[in-house]
N, C-alpha and C positions, 0 to 999 in steps of 0.2 A: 849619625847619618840620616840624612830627611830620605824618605821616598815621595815619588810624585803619584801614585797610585791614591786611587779614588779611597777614600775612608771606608766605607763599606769592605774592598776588598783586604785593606789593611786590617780590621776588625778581624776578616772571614780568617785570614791569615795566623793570626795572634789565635785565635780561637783555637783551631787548630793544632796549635803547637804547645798549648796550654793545658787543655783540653782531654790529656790522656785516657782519667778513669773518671768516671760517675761518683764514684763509691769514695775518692779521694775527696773532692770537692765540698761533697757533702760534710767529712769529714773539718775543713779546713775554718779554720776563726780564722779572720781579722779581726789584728789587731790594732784600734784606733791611736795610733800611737800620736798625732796631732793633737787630740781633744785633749790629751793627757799634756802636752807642752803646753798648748792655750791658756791652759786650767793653772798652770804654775807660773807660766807669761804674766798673767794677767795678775796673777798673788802680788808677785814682786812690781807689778807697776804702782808707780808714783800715786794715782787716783786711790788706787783701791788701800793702797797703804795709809794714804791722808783720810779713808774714811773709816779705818781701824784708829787711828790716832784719834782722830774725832771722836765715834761711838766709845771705846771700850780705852782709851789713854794710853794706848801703847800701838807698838808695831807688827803684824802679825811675823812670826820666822817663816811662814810657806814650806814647815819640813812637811804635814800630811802633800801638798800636790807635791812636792818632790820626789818621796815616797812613792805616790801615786806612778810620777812618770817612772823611774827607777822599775818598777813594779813591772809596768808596762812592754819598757825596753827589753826588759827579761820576758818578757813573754812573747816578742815581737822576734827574740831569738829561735823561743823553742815553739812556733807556731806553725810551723810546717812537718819536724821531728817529734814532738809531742802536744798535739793541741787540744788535749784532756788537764795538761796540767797550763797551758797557754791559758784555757778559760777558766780556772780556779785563780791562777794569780790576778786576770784582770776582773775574777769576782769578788777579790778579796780587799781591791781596792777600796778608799775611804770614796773619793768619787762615786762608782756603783754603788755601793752602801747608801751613800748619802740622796742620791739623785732616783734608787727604787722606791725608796719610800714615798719621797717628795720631792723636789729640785731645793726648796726654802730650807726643808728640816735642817736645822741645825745653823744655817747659815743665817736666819734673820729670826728664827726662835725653835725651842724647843718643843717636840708632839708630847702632848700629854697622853697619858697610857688610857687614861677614860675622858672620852669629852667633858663638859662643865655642867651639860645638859642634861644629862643621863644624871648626876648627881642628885641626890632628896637634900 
């Protein structure tokens, strides 16, 4: 059902009712459960597939973002009743892993553990 009430009061409204504790909010993760579909959307697209058949002569399977979103969904569960273990599962992800390091690590090459430079 639409209201015809100004946004602001709609906002003030929602706030409000939301709003209960301080101490809850602080408490609460989201969880991006989107980024986590995109991430696996985008594995299984046609593009990205033909340029794994290209570089590397095969197909990739997209089990890590599956995993990923899997991961996710469960945590997008228990993110309200437990969001101590909501942010371990979505830390535990290959995604976060992958993307604190670097966004690239792993996906167009691997970090070497000492630069080339530092080397004698």
């Amino acid at each position: 059902q639409y209201s015809l009430e100004e946004p602001s009061q709609q906002t003030h409204i929602m706030s409000q009712t939301t709003n209960t504790n301080t101490s809850e909010e602080e408490e609460y993760v989201s969880i991006p459960l989107g980024l986590y579909w995109d991430e696996w959307s985008r594995c299984i697209g046609s593009r990205y597939q033909r340029d794994q058949l290209y570089r590397l002569g095969q197909l990739d399977s997209c089990s890590r973002p599956w995993k990923d979103f899997k991961k996710a969904m469960n945590a997008k569960v228990l993110e309200i009743s437990e969001p101590e273990k909501a942010k371990e599962l979505i830390d535990s992800t290959y995604y976060k892993k992958r993307t604190t390091i670097s966004p690239t690590a792993g996906a167009i090459w691997e970090l070497k553990k000492q630069p080339s430079w530092t080397l004698d």
